[in-house]
N, C-alpha and C positions, 0 to 999 in steps of 0.2 A: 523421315523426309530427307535427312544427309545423305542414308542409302541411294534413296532413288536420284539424287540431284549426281551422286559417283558416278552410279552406273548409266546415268544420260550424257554425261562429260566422256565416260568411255565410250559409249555406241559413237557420239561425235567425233571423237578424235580416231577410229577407227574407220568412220565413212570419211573422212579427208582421208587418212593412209590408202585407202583402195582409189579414190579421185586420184590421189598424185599417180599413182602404179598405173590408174587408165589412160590417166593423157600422157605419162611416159610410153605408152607401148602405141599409143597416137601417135606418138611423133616418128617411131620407127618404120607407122607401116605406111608404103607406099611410096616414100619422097628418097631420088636419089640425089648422088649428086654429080656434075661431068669430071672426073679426072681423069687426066690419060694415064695412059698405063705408064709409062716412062718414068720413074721414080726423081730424078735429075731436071726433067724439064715440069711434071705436074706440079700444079699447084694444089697442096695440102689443102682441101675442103673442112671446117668446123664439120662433126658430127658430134651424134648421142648412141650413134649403135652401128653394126655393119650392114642395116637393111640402108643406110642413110649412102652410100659408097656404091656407085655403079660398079668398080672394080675395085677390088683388096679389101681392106678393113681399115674397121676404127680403131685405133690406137692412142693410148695418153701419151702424150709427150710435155713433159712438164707439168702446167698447168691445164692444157686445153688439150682435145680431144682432137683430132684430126683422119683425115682417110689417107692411106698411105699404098704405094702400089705393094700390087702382091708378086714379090720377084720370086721366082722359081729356085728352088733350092740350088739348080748349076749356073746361073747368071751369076754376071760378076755384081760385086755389091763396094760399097766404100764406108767407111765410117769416118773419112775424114768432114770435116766441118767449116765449110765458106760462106761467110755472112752470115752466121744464124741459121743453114741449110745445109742438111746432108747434100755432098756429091758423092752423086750416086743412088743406089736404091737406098731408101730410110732404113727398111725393117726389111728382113729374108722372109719370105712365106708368113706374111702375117704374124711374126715373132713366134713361128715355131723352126727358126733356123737362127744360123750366126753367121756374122761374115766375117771370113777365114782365109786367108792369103787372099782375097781379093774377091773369094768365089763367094756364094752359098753355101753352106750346109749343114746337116742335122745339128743342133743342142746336143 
């Protein structure tokens, strides 16, 4: 009887693990969100993925998750910090770049 009461407790916690994984991939599809491309003037949207970002990506910062413009590897970019806000682009190419004397470019 222990047996079977085990492996009832796993099959259950095994169909929640697959429920959370479906309404996580729920939440991705379909819904964007409006940011403009301007990294300086957008406002940072809450996401859970990059399908949620009409333009750029989702990115951690910190704590929370946000959409971040996707600045082109040659655009200028900043890392300085005003009020709590990058001026400037956040992130170069969706964190596949750096910002380096002021520009874009590769890691």
């Amino acid at each position: 009887m222990e047996i079977f009461v085990n492996l009832t407790l796993k099959c259950l916690y095994l169909a929640y693990l697959v429920l959370v994984f479906a309404s996580f991939v729920r939440i991705c599809e379909g819904r964007t969100t409006n940011i403009r491309n301007r990294g300086h003037r957008g406002l940072a949207q809450r996401c859970v993925c990059n399908a949620q970002c009409e333009s750029g990506c989702c990115l951690i910062s910190g704590t929370q998750s946000t959409c971040h413009s996707k600045a082109r590897l040659d655009h200028r970019c900043s890392t300085i910090v005003f009020r709590g806000k990058y001026v400037g682009y956040c992130d170069c190419a969706c964190g596949q770049g750096i910002c380096r004397n002021g520009y874009c470019n590769r890691i």
